[in-house]
DSSP file (Angstrom, degrees, kcal/mol; ACC not computed):
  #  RESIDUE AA STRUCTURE BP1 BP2  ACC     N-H-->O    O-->H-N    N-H-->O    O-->H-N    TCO  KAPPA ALPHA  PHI   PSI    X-CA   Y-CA   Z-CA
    1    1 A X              0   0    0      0, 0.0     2,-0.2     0, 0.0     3,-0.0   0.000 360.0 360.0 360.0 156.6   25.9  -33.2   88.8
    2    2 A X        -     0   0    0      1,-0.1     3,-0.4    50,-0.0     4,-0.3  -0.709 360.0-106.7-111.7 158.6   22.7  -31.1   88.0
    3    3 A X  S    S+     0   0    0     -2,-0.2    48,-0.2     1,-0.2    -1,-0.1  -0.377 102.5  38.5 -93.3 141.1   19.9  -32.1   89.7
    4    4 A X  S >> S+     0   0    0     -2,-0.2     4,-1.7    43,-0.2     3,-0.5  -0.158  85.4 101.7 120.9 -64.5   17.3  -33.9   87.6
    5    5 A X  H >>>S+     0   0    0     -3,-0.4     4,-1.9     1,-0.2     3,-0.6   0.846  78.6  49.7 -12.8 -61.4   19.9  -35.8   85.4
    6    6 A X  H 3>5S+     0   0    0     -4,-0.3     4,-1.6     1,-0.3     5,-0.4   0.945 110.3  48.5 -79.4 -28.9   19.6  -39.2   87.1
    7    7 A X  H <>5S+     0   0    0     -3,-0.5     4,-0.8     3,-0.2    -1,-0.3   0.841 114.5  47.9 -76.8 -25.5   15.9  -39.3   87.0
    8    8 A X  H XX5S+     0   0    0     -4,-1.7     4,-1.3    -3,-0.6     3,-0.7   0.999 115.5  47.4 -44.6 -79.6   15.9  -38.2   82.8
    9    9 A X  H 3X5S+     0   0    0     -4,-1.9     4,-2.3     1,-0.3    -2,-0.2   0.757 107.8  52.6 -47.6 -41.3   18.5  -40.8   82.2
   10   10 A X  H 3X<S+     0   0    0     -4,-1.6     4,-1.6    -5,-0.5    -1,-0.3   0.830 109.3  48.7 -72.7 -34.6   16.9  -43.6   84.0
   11   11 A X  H <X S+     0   0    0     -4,-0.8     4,-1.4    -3,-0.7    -2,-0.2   0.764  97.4  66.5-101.8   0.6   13.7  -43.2   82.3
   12   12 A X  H >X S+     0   0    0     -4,-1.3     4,-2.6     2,-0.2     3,-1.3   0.977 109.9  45.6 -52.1 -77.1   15.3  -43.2   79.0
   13   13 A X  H 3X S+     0   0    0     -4,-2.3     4,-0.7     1,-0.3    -2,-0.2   0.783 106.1  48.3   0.4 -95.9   16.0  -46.5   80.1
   14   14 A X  H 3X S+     0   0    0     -4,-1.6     4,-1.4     2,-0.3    23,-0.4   0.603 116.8  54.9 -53.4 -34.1   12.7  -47.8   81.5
   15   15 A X  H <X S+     0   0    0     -4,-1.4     4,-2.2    -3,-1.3     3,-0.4   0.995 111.0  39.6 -53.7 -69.0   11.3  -46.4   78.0
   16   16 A X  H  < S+     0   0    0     -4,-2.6     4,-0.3     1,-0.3    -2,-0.3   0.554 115.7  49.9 -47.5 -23.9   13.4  -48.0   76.2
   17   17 A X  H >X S+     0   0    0     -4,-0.7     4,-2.4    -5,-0.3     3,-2.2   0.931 114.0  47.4-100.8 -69.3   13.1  -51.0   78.3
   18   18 A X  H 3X S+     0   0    0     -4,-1.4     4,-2.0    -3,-0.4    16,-0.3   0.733 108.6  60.8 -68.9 -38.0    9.1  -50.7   78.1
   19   19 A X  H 3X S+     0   0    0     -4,-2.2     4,-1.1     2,-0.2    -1,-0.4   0.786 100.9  46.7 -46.6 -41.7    9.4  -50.3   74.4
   20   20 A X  H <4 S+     0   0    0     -3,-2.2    -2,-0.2    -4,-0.3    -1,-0.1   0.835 113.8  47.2 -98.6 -39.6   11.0  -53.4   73.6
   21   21 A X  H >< S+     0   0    0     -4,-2.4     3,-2.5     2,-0.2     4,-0.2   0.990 105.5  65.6 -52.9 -58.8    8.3  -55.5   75.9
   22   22 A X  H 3< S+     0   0    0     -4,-2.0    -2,-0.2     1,-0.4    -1,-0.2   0.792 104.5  46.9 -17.9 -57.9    5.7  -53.3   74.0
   23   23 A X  T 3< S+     0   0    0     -4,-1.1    -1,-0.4    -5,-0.1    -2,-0.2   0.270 106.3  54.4 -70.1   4.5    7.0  -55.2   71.1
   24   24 A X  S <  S-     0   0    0     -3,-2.5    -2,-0.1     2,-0.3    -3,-0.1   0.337 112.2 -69.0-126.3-116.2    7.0  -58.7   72.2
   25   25 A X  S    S+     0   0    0     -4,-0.2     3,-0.2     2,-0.1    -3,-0.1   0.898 112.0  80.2-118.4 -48.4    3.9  -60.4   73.5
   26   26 A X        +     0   0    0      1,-0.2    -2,-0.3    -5,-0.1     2,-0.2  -0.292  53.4 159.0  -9.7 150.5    3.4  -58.7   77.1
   27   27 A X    >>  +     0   0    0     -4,-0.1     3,-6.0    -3,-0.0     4,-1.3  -0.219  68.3  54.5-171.6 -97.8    1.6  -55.5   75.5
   28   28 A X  H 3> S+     0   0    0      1,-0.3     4,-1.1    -2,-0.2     5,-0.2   0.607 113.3  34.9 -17.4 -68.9    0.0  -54.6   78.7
   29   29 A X  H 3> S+     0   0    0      1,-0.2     4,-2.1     2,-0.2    -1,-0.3   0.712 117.3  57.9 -69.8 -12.1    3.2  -54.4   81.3
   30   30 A X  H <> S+     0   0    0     -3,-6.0     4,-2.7    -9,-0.2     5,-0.4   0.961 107.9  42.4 -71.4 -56.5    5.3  -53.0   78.2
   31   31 A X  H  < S+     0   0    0     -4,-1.3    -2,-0.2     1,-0.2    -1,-0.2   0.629 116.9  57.7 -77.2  -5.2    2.5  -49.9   77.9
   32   32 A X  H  X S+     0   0    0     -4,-1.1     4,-3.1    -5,-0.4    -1,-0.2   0.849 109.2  40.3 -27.8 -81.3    3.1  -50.1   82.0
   33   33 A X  H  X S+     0   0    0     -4,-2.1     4,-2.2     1,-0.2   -15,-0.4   0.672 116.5  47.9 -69.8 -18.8    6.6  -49.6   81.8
   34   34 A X  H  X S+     0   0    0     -4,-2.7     4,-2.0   -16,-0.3    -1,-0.2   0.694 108.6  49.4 -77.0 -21.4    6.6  -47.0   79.3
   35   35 A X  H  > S+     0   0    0     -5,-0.4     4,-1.6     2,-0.2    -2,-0.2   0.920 116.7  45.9-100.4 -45.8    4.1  -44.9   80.6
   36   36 A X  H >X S+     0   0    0     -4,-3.1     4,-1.8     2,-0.2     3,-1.0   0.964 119.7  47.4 -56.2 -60.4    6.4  -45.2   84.4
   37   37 A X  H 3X S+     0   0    0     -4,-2.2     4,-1.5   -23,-0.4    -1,-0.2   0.895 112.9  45.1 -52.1 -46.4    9.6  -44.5   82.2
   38   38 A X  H 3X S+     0   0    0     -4,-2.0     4,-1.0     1,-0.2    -1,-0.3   0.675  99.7  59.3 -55.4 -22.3    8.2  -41.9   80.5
   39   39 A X  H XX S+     0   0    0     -4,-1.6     4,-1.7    -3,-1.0     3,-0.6   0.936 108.6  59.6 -69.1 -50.1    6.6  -40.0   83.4
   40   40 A X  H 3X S+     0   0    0     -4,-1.8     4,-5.5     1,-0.3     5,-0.2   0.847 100.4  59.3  -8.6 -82.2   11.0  -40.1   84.5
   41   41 A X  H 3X S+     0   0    0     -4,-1.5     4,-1.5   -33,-0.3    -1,-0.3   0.565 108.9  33.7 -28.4 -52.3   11.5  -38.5   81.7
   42   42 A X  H XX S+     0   0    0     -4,-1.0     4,-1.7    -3,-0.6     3,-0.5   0.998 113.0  57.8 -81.1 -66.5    9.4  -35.5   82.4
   43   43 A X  H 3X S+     0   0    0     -4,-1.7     4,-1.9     1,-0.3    -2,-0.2   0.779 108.1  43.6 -17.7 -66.6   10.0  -35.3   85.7
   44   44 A X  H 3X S+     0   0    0     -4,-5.5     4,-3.5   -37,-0.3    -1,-0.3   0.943 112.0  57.8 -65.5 -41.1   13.9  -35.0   85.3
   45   45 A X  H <X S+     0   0    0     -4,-1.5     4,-2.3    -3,-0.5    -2,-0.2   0.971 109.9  49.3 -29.0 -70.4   13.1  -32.5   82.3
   46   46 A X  H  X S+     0   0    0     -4,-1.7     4,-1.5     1,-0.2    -1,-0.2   0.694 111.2  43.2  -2.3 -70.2   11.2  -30.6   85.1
   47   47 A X  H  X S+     0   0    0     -4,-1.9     4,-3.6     2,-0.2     5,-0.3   0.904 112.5  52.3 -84.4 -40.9   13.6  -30.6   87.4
   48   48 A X  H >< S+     0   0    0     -4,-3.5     3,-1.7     1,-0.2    -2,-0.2   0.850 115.2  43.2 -23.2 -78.1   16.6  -29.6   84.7
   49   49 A X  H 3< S+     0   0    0     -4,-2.3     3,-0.3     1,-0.2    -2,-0.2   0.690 113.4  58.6 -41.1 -39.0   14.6  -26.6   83.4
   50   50 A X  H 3< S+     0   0    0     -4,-1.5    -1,-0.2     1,-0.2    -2,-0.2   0.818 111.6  31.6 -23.3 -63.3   13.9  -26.0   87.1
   51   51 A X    <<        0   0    0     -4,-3.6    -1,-0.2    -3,-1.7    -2,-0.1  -0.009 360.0 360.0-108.1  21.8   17.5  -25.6   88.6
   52   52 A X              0   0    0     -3,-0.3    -1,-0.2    -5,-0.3    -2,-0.1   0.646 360.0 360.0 -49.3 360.0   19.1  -24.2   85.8
């Protein structure tokens, strides 16, 4: 499995996850959890492009 993957996939997640609070009444811990998922996201990008 290439290294980077799990952390991508997992903040796909935690976005999505952070999105949907975003949307409800919580604001604050949604734009929390989005901004943590998203950071994933890049991070596993990183590492993809990285280890190619």
């Amino acid at each position: 499995m290439r290294e980077g993957l799990i952390p991508a996939v997992l903040g796909t997640v935690v976005t999505a996850s952070g999105y949907t609070i975003l949307r409800g009444k919580n604001k604050i811990a949604g734009m929390g959890i989005l901004g943590f998922g998203a950071a994933h996201v890049i991070l596993g990008a990183i590492d993809l492009i990285e280890h190619r």
